[in-house]
C-alpha positions in Angstrom: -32.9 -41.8 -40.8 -34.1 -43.8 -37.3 -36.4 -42.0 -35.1 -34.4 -40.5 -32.3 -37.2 -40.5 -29.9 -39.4 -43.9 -28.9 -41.4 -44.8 -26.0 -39.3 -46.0 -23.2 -38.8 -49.6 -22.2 -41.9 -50.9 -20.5 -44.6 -48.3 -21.8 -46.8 -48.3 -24.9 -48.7 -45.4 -26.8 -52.8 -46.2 -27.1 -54.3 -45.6 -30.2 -57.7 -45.7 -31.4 -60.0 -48.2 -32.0 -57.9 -49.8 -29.3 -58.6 -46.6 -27.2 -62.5 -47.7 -27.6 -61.7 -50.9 -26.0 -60.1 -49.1 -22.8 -63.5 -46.8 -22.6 -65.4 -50.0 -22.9 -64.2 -51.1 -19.7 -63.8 -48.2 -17.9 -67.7 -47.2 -18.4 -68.8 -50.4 -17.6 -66.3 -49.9 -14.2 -68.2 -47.0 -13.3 -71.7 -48.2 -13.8 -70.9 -51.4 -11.7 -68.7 -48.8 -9.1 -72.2 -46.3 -8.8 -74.6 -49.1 -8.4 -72.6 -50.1 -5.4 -72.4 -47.0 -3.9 -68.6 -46.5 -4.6 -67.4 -42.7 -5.3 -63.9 -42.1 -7.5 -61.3 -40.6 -6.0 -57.7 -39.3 -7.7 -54.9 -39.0 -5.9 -51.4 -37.1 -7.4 -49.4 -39.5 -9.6 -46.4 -38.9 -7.3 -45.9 -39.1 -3.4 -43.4 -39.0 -1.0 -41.0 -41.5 -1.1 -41.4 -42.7 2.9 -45.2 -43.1 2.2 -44.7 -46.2 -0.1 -41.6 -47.2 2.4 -44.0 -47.1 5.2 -47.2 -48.8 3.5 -46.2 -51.0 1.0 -43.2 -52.7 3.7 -39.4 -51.9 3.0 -39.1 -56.6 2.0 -41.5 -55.9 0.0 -39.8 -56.7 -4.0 -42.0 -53.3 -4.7 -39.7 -51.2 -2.3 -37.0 -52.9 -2.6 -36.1 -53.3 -6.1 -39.4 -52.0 -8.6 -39.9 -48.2 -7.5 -39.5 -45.0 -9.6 -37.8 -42.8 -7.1 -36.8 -39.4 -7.4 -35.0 -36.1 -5.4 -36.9 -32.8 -6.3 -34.6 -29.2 -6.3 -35.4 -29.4 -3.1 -34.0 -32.0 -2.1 -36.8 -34.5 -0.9 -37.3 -37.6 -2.2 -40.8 -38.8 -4.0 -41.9 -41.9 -6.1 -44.2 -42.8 -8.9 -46.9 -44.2 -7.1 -46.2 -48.1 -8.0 -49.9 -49.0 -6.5 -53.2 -47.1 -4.9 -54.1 -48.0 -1.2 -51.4 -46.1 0.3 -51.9 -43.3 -1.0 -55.9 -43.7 -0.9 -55.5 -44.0 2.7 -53.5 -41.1 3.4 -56.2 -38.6 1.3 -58.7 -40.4 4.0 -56.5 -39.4 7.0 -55.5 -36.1 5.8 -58.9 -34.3 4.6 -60.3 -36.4 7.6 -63.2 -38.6 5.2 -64.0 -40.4 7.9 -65.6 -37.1 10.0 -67.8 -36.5 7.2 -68.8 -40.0 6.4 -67.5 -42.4 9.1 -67.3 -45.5 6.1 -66.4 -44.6 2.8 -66.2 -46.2 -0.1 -64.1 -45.1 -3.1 -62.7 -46.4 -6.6 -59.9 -45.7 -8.6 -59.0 -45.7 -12.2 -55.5 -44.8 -12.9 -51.7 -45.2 -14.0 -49.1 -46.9 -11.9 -45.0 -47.4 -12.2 -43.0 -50.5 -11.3 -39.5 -50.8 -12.9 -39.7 -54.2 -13.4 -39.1 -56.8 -16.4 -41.9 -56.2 -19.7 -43.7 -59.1 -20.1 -47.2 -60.0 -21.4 -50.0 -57.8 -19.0 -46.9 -56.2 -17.4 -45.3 -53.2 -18.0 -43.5 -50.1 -16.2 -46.2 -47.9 -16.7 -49.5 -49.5 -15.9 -53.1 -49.1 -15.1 -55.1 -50.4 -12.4 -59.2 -50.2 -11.4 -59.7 -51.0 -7.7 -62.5 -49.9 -4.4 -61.9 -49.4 -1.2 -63.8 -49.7 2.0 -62.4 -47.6 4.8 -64.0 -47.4 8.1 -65.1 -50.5 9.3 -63.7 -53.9 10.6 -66.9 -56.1 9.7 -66.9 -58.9 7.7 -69.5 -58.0 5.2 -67.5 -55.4 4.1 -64.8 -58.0 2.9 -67.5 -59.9 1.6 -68.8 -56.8 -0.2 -65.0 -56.1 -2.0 -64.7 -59.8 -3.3 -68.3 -59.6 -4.7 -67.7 -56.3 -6.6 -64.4 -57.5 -8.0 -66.1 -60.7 -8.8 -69.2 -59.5 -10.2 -67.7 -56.8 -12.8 -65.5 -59.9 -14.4 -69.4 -62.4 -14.7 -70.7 -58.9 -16.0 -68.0 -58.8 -18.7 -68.5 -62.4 -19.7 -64.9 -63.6 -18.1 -65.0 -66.7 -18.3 -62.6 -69.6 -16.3 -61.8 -67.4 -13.3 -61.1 -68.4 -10.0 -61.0 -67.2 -6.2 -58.6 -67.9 -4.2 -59.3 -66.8 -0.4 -57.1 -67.0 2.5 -56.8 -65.7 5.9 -53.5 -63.5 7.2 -54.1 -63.4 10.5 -53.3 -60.2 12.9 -50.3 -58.5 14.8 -52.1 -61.4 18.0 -51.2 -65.0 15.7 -49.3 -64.2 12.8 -46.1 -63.9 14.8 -46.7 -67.4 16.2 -47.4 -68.4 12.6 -44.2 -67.0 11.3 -42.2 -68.9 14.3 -43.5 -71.6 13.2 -42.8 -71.4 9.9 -39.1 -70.7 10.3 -38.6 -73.5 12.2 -40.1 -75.5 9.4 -38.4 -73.9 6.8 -34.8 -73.8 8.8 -34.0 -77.4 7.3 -34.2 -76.0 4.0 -33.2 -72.7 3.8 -29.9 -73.2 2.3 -31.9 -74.9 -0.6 -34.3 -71.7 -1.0 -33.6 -68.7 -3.7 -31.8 -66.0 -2.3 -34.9 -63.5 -2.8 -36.4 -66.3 -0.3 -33.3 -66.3 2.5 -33.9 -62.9 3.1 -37.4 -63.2 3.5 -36.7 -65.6 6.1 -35.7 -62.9 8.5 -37.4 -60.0 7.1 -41.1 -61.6 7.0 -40.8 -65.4 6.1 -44.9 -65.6 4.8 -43.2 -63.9 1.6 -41.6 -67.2 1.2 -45.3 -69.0 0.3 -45.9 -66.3 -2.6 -42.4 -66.9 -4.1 -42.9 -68.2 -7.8 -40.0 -70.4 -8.0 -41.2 -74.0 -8.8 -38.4 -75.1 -6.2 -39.2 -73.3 -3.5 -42.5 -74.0 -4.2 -41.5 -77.7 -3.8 -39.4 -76.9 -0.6 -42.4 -75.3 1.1 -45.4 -77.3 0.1 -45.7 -79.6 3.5 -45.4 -76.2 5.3 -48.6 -76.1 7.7 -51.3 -73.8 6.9 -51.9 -70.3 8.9 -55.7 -70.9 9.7 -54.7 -73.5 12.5 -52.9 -70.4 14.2 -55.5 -67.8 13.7 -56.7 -66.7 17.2 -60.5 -66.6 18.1 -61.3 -63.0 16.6 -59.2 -63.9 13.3 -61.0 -67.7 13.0 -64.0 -66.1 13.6 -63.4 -63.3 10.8 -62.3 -65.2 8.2 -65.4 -67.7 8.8 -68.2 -64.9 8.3 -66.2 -63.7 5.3 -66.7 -67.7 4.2 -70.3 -67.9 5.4 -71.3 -64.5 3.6 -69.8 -65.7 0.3 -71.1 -68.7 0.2 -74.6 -66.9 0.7 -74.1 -65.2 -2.4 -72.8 -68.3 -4.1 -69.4 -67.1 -4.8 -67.6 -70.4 -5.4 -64.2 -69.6 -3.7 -60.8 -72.0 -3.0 -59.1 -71.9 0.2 -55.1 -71.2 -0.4 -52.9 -71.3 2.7 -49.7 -69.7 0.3 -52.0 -66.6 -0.3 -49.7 -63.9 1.3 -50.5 -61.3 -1.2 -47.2 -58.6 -1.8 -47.7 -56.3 0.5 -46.9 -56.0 4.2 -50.1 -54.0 5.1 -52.4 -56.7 4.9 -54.3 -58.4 8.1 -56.8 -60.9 8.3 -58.5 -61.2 4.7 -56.4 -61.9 1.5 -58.0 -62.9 -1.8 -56.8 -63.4 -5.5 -58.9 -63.9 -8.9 -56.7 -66.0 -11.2 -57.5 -67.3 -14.4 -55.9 -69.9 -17.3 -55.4 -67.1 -20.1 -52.5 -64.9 -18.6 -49.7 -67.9 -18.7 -47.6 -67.6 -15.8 -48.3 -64.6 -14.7 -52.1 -65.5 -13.8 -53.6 -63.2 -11.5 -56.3 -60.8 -12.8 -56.8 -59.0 -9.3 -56.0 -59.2 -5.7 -56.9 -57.9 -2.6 -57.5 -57.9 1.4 -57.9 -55.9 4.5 -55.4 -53.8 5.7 -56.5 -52.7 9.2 -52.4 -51.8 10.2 -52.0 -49.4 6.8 -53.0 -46.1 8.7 -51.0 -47.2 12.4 -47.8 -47.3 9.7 -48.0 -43.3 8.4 -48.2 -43.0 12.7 -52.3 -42.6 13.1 -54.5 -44.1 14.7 -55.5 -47.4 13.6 -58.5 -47.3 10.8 -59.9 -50.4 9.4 -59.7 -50.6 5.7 -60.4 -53.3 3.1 -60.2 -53.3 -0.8 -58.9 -54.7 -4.0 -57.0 -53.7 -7.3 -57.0 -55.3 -10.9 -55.0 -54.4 -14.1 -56.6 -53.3 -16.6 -54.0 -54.0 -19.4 -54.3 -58.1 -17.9 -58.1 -57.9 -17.9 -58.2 -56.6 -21.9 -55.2 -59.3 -22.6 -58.3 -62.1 -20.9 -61.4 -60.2 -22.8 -59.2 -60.0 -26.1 -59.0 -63.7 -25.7 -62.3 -64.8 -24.7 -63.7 -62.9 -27.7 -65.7 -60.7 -25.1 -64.5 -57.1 -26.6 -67.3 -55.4 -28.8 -66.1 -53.6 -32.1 -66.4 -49.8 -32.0 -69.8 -48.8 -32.4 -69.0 -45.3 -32.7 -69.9 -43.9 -35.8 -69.2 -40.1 -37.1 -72.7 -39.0 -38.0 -71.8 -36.6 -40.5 -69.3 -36.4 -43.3 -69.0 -32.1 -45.1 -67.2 -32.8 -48.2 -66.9 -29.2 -49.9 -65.1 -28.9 -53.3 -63.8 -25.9 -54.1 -62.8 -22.7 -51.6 -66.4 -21.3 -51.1 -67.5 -24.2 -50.8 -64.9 -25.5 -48.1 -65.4 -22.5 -46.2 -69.3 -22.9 -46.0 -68.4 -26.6 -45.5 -66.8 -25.1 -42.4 -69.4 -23.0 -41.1 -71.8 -25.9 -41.4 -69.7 -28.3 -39.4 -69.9 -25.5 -36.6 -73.3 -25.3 -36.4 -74.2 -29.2 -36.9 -71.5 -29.5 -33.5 -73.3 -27.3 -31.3 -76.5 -28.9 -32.3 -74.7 -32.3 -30.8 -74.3 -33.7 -34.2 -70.8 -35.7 -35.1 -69.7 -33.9 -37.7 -65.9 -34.2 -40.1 -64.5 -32.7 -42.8 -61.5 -33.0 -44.5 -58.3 -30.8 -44.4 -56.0 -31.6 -47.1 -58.5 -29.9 -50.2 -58.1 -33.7 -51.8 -61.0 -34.7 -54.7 -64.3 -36.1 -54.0 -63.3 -39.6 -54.5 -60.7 -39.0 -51.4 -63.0 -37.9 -49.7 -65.1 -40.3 -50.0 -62.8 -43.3 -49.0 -62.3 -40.7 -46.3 -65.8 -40.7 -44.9 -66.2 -44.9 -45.6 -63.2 -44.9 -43.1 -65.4 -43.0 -40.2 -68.1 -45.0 -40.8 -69.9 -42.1 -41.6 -73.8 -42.1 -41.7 -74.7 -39.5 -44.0 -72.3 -37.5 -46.1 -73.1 -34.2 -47.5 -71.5 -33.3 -51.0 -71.3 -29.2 -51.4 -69.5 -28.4 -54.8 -69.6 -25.0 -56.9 -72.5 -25.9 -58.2 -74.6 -26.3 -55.6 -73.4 -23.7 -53.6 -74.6 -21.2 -56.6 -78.2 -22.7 -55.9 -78.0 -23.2 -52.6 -78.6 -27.0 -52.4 -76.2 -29.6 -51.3 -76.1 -33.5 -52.5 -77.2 -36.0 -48.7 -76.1 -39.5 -49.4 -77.5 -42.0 -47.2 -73.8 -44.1 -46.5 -75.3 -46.9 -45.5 -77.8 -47.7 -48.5 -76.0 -45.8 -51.3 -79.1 -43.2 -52.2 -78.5 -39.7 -52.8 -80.5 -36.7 -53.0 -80.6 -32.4 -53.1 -81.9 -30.7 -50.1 -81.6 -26.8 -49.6 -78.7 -25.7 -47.4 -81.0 -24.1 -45.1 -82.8 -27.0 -44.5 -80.2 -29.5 -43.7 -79.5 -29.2 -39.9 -83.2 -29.8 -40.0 -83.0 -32.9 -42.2 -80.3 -34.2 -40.5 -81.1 -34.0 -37.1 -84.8 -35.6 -37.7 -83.1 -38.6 -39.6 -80.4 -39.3 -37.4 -83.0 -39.5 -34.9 
């Protein structure tokens, strides 16, 4: 008979030793995260619905086609966060962070929910790192942001990665931009996908970052936005260049960076790389100085990025850059026999709360069993306690690794075992 029950469409159950891989990462994250001065924060896994509506834009494909929305008994509506910033930014404004720490800096590690179509590094439920900085409009913290998300992927060994950096300008220039760019794009617009028509209205920069090859082709002789940045913008986005550079980032200039997301001003910046097919970006980011003037506050500067973590493993898996568990269970109690088991069991106990790794088996199968059991765990040392030995208080150590055995007294082998797995 079929299961009845399956993960849904767009989710996947983690198992180990793939589960090792996900720690990997995520300890590495938050040794790199500390050393910069960055502090985790977690937010609920749902919010209200206007929130996202608000932040994210209602053109947005995120709000408009990709959320998981829902109406409580109450009647109010809430969604599965689908991404972090928004909801970053209103713990900041409602615990008021920035009274006890004008700039702060915090990092995420945590599931999101987009109903949109499974592919490779893509799914409905999905899991993101990212930082932000909130507090301050100066360049170097841009700068900062793009080296941290640069500098965990050289750590890791990522190799063939690039940066793509662009400038969005502010609520000053980007409206002359996007006149502009409609009367460029009016000759054509018939020609464009529908997704990209209503763009055209709605916020016609979302017509660069369409990933139709036609449009693509439509829009390429469009002008760039960093001829109609105004002084403060030109000014910006050349410190974020200069401080780069002074770090010797290696980054490319790309006038269709728009990012997906209407809160961005000024900064926007993309890592892409060859091993993810179509869908190639490994992270993206920018400032979003308008985010908090959206939820009805006072404007606060802000500036951050956020990666997947299911695309960076799909890169490391391919680049060969994933170590092999190196977790080992220290200990394997085989105990054959009842008495045995049970002083088996006692022993496990007290080799735990000494901090020693310690399994045993559960299923009463024969030594042999057993044995495959503890080559399966890797096990160091395995410890053989049959009727036998029990009557003379003495158990069999086998070293797993080199195959020699010996008797030691059962009151001497936390001892033993703690001075050799030293």
């Amino acid at each position: 008979m079929a299961l009845q029950f399956k993960t849904p469409r767009g989710t996947k159950d983690i198992f180990p030793p793939e589960i090792y891989r996900w720690h990997y990462v995520e300890q590495r994250l938050r040794d790199l995260f500390s050393r910069y001065g960055f502090h985790e924060i977690r937010t609920p896994v749902f919010e209200e619905t206007e929130l996202f509506a608000r932040g994210i834009g209602q053109s947005t494909d995120i709000v408009q086609k990709e959320m998981y929305t829902f109406v409580d008994k109450g009647g109010k509506s809430f969604t599965l966060r689908p991404e972090m910033t928004a909801p970053v930014m209103r713990a900041y404004l409602q615990h008021h962070l920035g009274e006890k720490r004008r700039v702060q800096k915090l990092y995420y590690i945590a599931p999101m929910f987009r109903q949109e179509r499974p592919q490779a590094g893509r799914l409905r439920q999905f899991h993101q790192y990212g930082a932000e900085i909130i507090g301050t409009p100066d360049p170097l913290a841009d700068a900062e942001i793009v080296r941290v998300a640069v500098r965990f992927l050289e750590e890791l060994g990522v190799a063939d990665f690039r940066l793509k950096l662009n400038s969005v300008g502010c609520p000053v220039c980007r409206p002359t931009y996007r006149d502009n760019l409609r009367r460029q794009l009016k000759p054509v617009l018939d020609q464009l996908c529908s997704d990209c028509q209503k763009r055209y209205d709605l916020n016609p920069l979302r017509i660069l970052d369409c990933k139709r090859e036609s449009c693509r082709e439509l829009t390429a002789g469009v002008d760039s936005i960093e001829a109609f940045l105004c002084e403060d913008c030109a000014e910006h986005f050349r410190q974020v260049q200069e401080l780069l550079a002074s770090q010797s980032i290696v980054f490319e200039k790309d006038k269709r960076l728009v990012r997906g997301l209407d809160y961005y001003t000024r900064t926007a910046f993309e890592i892409v790389t060859s091993h993810l097919g179509a869908q190639d970006a490994i992270c993206g980011g920018g400032r979003y100085d308008l985010l908090a003037a959206e939820f009805g506050e006072n404007p606060v500067p802000g500036v951050g990025f956020a990666a997947g973590i299911e695309r960076l493993l799909a890169v490391l898996e391919k680049q060969a850059l994933l170590p092999e568990p190196a977790e080992r269970t220290a200990v394997y109690l085989i105990g054959l026999g009842e008495a045995a088991r049970r002083r088996i069991f006692a022993l496990a106990g007290d080799l735990r709360t000494r901090g020693i790794a310690a399994e045993l088996d559960y299923l009463g199968r024969s030594l042999k069993a057993q044995m495959r059991d503890a080559n399966k765990l890797m096990a160091t040392w395995t410890v053989i306690l049959g009727e036998n030995e029990l009557e003379r208080e003495v158990a069999i150590l086998k070293n797993m690794l080199t195959g020699e055995q010996e008797e030691v007294q059962l009151s001497e082998i936390q001892k033993i075992l703690e001075a050799r797995l030293r």
